[in-house]
N, C-alpha and C positions, 0 to 999 in steps of 0.2 A: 458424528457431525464435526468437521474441520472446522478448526480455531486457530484466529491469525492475530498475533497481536503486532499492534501498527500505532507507530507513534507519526505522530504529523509535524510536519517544521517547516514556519517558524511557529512557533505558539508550545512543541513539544508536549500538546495534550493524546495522551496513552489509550486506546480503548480496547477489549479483545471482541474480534467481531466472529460473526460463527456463520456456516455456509451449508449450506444441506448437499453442496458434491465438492470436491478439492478445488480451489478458486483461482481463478486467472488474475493477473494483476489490474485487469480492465475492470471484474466482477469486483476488487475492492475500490476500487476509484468510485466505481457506480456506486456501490454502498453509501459510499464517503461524500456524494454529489458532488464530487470534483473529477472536473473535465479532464480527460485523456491529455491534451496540447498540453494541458496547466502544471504537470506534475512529473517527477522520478520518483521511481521507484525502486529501491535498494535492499537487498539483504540486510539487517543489521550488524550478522555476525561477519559477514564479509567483503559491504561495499560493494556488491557486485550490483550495476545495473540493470534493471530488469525490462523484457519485452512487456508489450501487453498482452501477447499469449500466453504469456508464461505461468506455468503453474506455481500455485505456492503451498508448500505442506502442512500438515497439522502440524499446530504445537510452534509454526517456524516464525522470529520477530523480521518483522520490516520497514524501512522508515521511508513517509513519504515525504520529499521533498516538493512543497507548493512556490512554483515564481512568485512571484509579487513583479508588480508592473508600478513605476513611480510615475506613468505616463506622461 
């Protein structure tokens, strides 16, 4: 079973979430009940910006960056 650990920011709370097939970066936003528009998604180890098709591996850290709106 694939395990992602995802840190969220701003707030930088950590969780490791687990997926019953290798998970697209959309499948952890949905996990996470934040909206697709709302967020990036980044490798930890390398900054790289992610699609929301994009796979993400076992084992592999990611950090989701949440806008804030000061409307």
């Amino acid at each position: 079973m694939p395990r992602v650990k995802v840190t969220v920011v701003p707030g930088g709370k950590t969780r490791i979430l687990e997926f019953g097939a290798m998970p697209r970066v959309r499948d952890i936003l949905e996990k996470l009940g934040i909206p697709l528009e709302a967020a990036v998604v980044v490798r930890t180890r390398d900054v790289k910006p992610l699609l929301p098709d994009e796979h993400v591996g076992d084992g592999e850290d990611v950090t989701v960056y949440v806008a804030a709106s000061t409307g």
